[in-house]
C-alpha positions in Angstrom: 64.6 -1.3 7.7 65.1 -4.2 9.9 65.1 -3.7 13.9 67.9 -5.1 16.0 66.5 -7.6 18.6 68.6 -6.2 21.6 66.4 -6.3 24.2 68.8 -4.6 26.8 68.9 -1.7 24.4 70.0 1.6 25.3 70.1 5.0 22.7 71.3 8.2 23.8 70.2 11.2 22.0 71.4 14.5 21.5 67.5 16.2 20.5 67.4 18.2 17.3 68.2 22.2 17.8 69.5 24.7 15.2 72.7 27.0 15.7 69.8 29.8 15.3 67.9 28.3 18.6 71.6 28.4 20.4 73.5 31.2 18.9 71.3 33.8 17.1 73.1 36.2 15.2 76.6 34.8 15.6 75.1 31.6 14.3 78.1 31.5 11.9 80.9 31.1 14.6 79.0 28.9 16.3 81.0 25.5 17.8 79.1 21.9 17.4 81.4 20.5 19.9 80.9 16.5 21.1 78.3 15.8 23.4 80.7 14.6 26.3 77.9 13.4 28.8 76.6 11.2 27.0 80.1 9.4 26.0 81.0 8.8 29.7 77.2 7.4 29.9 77.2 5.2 26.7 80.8 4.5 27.9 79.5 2.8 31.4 76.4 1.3 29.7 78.8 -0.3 27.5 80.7 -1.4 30.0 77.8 -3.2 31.8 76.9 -5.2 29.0 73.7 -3.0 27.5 74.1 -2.3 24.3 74.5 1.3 23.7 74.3 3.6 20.8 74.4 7.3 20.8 72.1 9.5 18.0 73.5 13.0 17.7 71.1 14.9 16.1 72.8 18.6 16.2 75.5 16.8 14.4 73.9 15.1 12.1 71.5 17.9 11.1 68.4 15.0 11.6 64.6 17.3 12.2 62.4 15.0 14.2 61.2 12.3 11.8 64.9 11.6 10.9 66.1 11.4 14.4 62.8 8.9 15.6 64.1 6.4 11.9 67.4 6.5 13.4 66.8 5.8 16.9 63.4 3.6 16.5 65.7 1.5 14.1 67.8 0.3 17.1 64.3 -1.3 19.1 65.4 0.3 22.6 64.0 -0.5 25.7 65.5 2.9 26.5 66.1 5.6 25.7 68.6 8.3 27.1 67.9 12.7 25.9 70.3 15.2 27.5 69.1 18.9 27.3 70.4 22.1 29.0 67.5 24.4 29.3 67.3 26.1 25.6 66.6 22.4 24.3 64.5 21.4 27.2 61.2 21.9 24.7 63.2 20.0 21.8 63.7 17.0 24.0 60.2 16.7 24.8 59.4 17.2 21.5 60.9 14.5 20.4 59.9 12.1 23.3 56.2 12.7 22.6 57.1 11.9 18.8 58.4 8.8 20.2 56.1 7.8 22.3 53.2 8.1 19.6 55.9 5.0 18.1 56.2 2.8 21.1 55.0 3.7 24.5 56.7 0.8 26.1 60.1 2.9 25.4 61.0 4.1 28.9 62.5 7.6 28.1 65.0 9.0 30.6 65.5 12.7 30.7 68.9 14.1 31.8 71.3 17.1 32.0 71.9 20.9 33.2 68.0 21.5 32.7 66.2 18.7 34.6 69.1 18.5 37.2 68.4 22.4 38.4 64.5 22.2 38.1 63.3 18.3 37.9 59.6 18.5 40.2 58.9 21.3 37.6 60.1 19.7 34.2 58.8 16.7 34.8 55.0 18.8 35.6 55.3 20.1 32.2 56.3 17.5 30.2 54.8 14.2 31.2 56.5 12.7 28.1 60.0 12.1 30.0 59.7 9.1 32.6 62.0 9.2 34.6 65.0 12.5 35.5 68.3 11.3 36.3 69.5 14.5 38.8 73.5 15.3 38.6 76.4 12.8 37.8 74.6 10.3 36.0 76.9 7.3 35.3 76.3 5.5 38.3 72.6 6.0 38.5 71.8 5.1 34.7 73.6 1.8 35.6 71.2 1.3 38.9 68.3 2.6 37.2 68.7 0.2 34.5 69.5 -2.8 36.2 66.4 -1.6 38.6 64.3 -1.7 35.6 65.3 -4.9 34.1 64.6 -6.7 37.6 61.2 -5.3 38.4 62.4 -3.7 41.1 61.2 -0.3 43.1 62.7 2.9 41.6 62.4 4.1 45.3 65.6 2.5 45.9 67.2 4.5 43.1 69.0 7.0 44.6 69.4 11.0 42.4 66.3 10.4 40.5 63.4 11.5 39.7 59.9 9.5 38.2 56.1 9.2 38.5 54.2 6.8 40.1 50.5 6.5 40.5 50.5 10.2 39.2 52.8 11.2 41.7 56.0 12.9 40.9 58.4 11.4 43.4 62.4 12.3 43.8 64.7 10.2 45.5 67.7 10.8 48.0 70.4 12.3 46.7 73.0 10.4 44.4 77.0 10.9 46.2 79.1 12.3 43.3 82.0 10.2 41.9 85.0 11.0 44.0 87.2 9.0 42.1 87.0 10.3 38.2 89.5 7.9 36.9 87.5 4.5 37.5 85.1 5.6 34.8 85.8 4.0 31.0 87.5 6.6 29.3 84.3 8.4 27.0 83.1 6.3 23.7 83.8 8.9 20.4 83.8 5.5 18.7 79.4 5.5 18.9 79.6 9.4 17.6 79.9 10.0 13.8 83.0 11.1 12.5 85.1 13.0 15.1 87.1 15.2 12.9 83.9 15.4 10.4 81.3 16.2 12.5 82.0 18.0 15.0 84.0 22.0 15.2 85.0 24.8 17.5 84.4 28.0 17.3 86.9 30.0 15.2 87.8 31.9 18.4 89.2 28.8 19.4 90.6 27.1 16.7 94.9 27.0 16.6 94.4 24.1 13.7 91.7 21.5 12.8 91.1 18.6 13.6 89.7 19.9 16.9 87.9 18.7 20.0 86.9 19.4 23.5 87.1 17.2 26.6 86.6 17.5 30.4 89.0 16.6 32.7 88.0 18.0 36.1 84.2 18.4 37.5 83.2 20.9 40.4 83.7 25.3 40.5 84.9 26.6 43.6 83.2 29.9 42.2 79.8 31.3 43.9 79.0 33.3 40.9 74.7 34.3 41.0 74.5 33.8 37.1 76.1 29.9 37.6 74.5 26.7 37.1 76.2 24.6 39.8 74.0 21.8 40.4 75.5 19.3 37.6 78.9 18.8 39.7 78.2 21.3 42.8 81.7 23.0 44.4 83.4 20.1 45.4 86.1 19.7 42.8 87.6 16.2 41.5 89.7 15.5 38.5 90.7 12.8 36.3 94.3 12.1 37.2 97.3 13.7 35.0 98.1 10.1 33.7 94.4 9.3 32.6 94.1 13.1 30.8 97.7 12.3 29.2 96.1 8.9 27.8 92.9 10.7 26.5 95.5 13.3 24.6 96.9 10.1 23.0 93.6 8.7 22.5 92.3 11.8 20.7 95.5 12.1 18.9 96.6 8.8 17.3 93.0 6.9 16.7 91.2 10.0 15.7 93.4 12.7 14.1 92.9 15.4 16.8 95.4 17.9 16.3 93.8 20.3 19.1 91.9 20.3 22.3 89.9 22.6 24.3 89.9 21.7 28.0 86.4 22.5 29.0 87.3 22.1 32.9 85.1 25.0 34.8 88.4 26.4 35.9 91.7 24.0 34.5 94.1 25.6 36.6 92.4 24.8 40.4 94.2 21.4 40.7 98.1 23.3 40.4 100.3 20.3 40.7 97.8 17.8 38.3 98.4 20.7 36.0 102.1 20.9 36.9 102.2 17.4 35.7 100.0 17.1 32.9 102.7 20.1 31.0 105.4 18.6 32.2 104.5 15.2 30.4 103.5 16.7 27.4 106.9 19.0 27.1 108.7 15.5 27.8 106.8 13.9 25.4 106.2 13.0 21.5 102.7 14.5 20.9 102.6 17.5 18.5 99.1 18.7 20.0 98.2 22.0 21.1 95.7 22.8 23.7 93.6 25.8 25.2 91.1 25.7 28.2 89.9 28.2 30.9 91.3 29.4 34.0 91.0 32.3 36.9 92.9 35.0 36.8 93.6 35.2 40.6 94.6 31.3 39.8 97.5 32.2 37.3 101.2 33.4 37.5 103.9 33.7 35.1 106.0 30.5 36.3 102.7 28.6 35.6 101.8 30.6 32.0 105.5 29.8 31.1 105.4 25.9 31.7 101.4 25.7 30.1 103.0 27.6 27.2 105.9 25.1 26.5 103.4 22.6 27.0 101.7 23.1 23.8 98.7 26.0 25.5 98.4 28.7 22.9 95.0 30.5 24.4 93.5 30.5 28.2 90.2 32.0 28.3 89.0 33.8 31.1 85.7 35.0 32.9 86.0 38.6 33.4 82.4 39.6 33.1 82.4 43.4 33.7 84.5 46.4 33.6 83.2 47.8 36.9 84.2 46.3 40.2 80.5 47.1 41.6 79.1 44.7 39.6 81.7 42.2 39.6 81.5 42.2 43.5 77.6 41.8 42.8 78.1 38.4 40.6 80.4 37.2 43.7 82.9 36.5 41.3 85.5 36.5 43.7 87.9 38.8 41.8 89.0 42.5 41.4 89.8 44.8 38.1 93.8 44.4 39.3 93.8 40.8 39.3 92.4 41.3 35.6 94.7 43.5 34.3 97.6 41.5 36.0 96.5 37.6 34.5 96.2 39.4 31.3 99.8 40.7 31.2 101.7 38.0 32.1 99.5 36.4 29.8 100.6 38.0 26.9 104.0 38.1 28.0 104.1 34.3 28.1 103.4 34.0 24.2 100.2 33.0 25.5 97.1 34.3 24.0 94.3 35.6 26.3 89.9 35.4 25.5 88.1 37.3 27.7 84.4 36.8 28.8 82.3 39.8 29.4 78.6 40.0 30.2 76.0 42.8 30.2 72.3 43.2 32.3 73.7 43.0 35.7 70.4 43.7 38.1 73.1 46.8 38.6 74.0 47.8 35.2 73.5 51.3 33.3 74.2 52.6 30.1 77.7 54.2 31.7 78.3 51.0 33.0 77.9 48.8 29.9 80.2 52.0 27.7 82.5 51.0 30.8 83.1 47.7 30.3 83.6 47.8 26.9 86.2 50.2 27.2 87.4 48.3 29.6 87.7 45.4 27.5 89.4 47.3 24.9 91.5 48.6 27.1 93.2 45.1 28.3 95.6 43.6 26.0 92.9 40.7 25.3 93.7 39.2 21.6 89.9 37.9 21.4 86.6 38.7 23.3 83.4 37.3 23.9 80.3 39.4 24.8 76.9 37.6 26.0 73.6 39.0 28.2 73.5 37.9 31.5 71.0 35.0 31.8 69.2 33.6 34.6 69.4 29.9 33.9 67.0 27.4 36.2 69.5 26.5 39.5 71.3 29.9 39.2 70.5 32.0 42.4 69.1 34.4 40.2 66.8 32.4 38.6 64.2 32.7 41.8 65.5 36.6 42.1 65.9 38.1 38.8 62.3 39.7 38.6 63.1 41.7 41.5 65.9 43.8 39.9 64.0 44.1 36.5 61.8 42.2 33.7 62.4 38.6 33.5 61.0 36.3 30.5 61.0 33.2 32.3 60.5 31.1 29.1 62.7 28.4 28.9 62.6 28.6 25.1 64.5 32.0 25.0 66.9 30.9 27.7 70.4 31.6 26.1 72.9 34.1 26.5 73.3 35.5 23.0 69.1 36.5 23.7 68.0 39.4 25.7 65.9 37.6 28.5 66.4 40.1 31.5 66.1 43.8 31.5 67.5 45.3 34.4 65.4 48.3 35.4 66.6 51.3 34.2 67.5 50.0 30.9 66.2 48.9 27.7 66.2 45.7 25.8 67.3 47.5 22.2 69.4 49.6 24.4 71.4 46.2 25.5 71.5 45.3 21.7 72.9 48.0 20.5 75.7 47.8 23.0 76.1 44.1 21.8 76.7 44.9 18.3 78.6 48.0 18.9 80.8 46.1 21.5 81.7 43.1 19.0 82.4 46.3 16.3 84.4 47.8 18.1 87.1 45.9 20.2 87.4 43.4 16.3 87.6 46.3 13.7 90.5 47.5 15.1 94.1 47.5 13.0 96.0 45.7 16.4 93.6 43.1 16.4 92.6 42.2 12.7 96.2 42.2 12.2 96.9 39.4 14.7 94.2 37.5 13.1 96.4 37.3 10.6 99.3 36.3 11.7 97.7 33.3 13.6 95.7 32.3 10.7 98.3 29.7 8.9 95.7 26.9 8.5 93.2 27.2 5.4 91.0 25.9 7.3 90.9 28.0 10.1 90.7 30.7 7.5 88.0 29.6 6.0 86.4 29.4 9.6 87.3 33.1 10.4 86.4 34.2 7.3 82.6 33.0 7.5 82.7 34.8 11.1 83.8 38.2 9.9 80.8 37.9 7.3 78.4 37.1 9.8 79.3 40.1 11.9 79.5 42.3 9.5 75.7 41.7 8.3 74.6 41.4 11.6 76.1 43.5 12.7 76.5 46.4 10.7 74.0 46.0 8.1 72.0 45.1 10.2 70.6 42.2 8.0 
C-alpha cells in the first residue's frame, strides 16, 4: 500500500476498546456515539493547512494491527489518541505498537484521562510524547506549528512533555471564550455517519441519530465529577451556530435525531429560548433530547422545548435519600425531583433518570431506598451505574478513606464495581444493580410505553436486543 507524502501530516485516533471494556453486561445497549473532540481538532488542523485524517477504531471495529495499517498508511508526522481513563491502557497500547513502526512519529496524548492526572500518565507510559491538558484546539495548532519550527515546547502553553528525561508541564492554556470562532466539527473525515455510529436505545426517538455539544463548562460541584476538561466556567456556541449544525446534521448527512450532550442544556435560558423558538419557526422535521437540572426547569420552558421537537430530557438524580445527595454536593433536594419530573411528564415530555449506588454513605436500606424511590417517580426510563472515582474527581484522592478503592485505571467505569463503601459488599452492590434494572423495566406501565413509542423498526430492533441482554444478564444470570 502506497504512503502519502504529506509531510505536515496529522491522524487522530480513536484507540481500539470493546463495548465489553466500556459497558459490561449491558454491552448490548451500548451507544458508539461520534468522537466529537477530535472533529473540533481535525476541524482546526484542517483549517490551518495540516492535513488531517481521523481513524476511529471503536467504530470501525479495527484490533491493533488494523488500526497501525490504517493510520501508518497516511505517513504522519503526528499523531493525535484521545482516551478517558478506561482506554488510557488501550492508547498506550497502541502508541508502543506504533512506535516499534516509526519512532520519529511524535504521538500526542489527549482527553478526560491525561487532562485530570498528566505528571502521572505520562510516568507510566513513556510511549505518549507529549499531553495536551484541557481545550485542545488552540494548543494542538501552537504545538504543531512549534514543532514544525524547531522551536521550545516551553513556550507551549496547557501542555505537557519530556525533555532530558524530565517530565515538564507548562502554564496553563485560557479556555476558548468565544465557542463560535471554531470551524464547525469535520463528520466528513469519520466513516459513515448514519452507518457507523448509534445511540443507545434509551435514547433513540428514530434513526438516523447523533450526538453533539453545544455548550462547555458545569456549574455543578458534584465529588464524583470530572471537571478538569472545561472547568465551571460555562460558554456556548451561539443559538444561530447550534441551529446551523441541526441543518448541517440534517440535510448532508440524514440525521433525523440529536442528542445534546451539553453537561446541563438548560443553564444558558435565553440561548435555549432561542434555539426552540427557531426550530418551531422553522422547516426541519428533527427531534432532539439532551440533559438538564431539575432545579433549572419549569413548565413554560418544558412547553416551548416540547414544541420544539424535544421528546426526552435526562436528568441526574443520583440517589433516593437526601443524605447522600447532599454528600455528592449535587446542589438539589428530593422536592425539586419529584417536581421537574411532573411537569415533565405533563409537557408530553419524556423524563430518564440517572441514579448511582456506593456513596462513601450508602447502606443496604439506602440502596432498597433509592430504587423505590425511582420507581416511585413517574420516570418513563432509568439508568443505574456504581459510583466511580474517576482521576480529577475530588474523590479520586479520598475514596479509600470511606471504603475499598481499586485504583486501577483499567476497571475505571461505572457499569464495574470499583469502590466498596465500608459496610457493604461488592456482590451485595450487584445484586441491587440487576435487581434495580428488573424491577423498575418489568413492570406493565412501563413495558407498555415501550410500546407505544416504538413506531420505527429500527428502534425496535434496538430495544429488542436490549431486553435480551437484560434478561440473560440479568436474570439468568448468563
Amino acid at each position: 500500500m502506497t504512503k502519502y507524502k504529506e509531510k505536515k501530516c496529522i491522524v487522530f485516533v480513536n484507540p481500539p476498546i470493546s463495548s465489553q471494556e466500556r459497558y459490561g453486561k449491558l454491552r448490548a445497549g451500548a451507544n458508539n456515539l461520534p468522537p466529537l473532540g477530535l472533529c473540533h481538532l481535525a476541524a482546526v488542523t484542517r483549517e490551518n493547512a495540516f492535513y488531517t485524517k481521523i481513524v476511529d477504531c471503536v467504530a470501525l471495529k479495527l484490533d491493533y494491527e488494523d488500526a497501525i495499517s490504517n493510520i501508518i498508511y497516511y505517513n504522519p508526522k503526528f499523531i493525535g489518541i484521545t482516551a478517558a481513563t478506561i482506554s488510557i491502557f488501550n492508547a498506550a497500547i497502541l502508541a508502543e505498537k506504533i512506535k516499534g513502526k516509526d519512532k520519529s512519529i511524535v504521538i500526542i496524548i489527549g482527553g478526560p484521562h491525561i487532562t485530570a492526572v498528566p505528571e502521572e500518565t505520562m510516568l507510566k507510559f513513556p510511549q505518549f510524547d507529549v499531553g495536551v491538558i484541557g481545550e485542545g484546539e488552540v494548543t494542538i495548532i501552537d504545538l504543531l506549528k512549534t514543532y514544525n519550527d524547531g522551536g521550545k515546547l516551553e513556550k507551549v502553553k496547557g501542555i505537557v512533555y519530556r525533555e532530558d528525561g524530565e517530565i515538564k508541564k507548562t502554564n496553563p492554556r485560557e479556555v476558548i471564550r468565544n465557542l463560535d470562532s471554531l470551524p464547525m466539527p469535520a463528520w466528513d473525515l469519520l466513516p459513515n455517519l448514519p452507518r457507523y455510529y448509534r445511540s443507545s436505545a434509551q435514547n433513540i426517538k428514530t434513526i438516523p441519530s447523533s450526538s453533539i455539544v453545544t455548550s462547555r463548562g458545569c456549574p455543578g460541584k458534584c465529588i464524583f465529577c470530572d471537571r478538569k476538561v472545561f472547568g465551571n466556567y460555562c460558554r456556548a456556541f451561539s443559538a444561530d451556530y447550534v441551529i446551523k449544525i441541526f441543518r448541517k446534521l440534517h440535510h448532508e448527512y440524514g440525521i433525523r435525531d440529536i442528542q445534546i450532550k451539553d453537561d446541563t442544556f438548560t443553564t444558558f435560558k435565553n440561548r435555549l429560548m432561542d434555539i426552540c423558538k427557531t426550530l418551531i419557526q422553522g422547516d426541519l422535521n428533527i427531534s432532539w433530547s439532551c440533559l438538564a437540572r431539575v432545579d433549572h426547569v419549569n413548565p413554560e420552558m418544558l412547553e416551548l422545548m416540547r414544541k420544539a421537537g424535544c421528546w426526552q430530557i435526562q436528568y441526574g438524580i443520583e440517589s433516593g435519600v437526601q443524605q447522600i445527595i447532599d454528600v455528592y454536593k449535587k446542589g438539589i433536594n428530593l422536592q425539586q425531583v419529584q417536581q421537574a419530573i411532573k411537569w415533565t411528564k405533563k409537557s408530553g415530555i419524556t423524563s430518564l433518570g440517572f441514579f448511582m449506588i456506593g456513596s462513601p454513605l450508602e447502606t443496604e436500606q439506602t440502596i432498597r431506598e433509592t430504587i423505590d424511590f425511582a420507581k416511585r417517580l413517574d420516570l418513563d426510563d432509568f439508568r443505574l451505574s456504581f459510583l466511580t472515582p474517576f482521576p480529577g474527581s475530588e474523590l479520586y484522592d479520598a475514596a479509600s478513606k470511606y471504603g475499598t478503592f481499586e485504583k486501577d485505571w483499567r476497571r475505571l467505569c461505572e457499569y464495574k464495581v470499583n469502590f466498596v463503601p465500608n459496610g457493604l459488599k461488592k456482590e451485595l452492590m450487584e445484586k441491587y444493580y440487576r435487581k434495580a434494572y428488573i424491577q423498575f423495566y418489568y413492570r406493565p406501565k412501563i413495558v407498555l410505553s415501550y410500546l407505544r413509542r416504538m413506531r420505527n423498526l429500527d428502534v425496535i430492533i434496538e430495544n429488542l436486543k436490549v431486553a435480551y441482554s437484560v434478561l440473560k444478564n440479568f436474570i439468568f444470570g448468563r
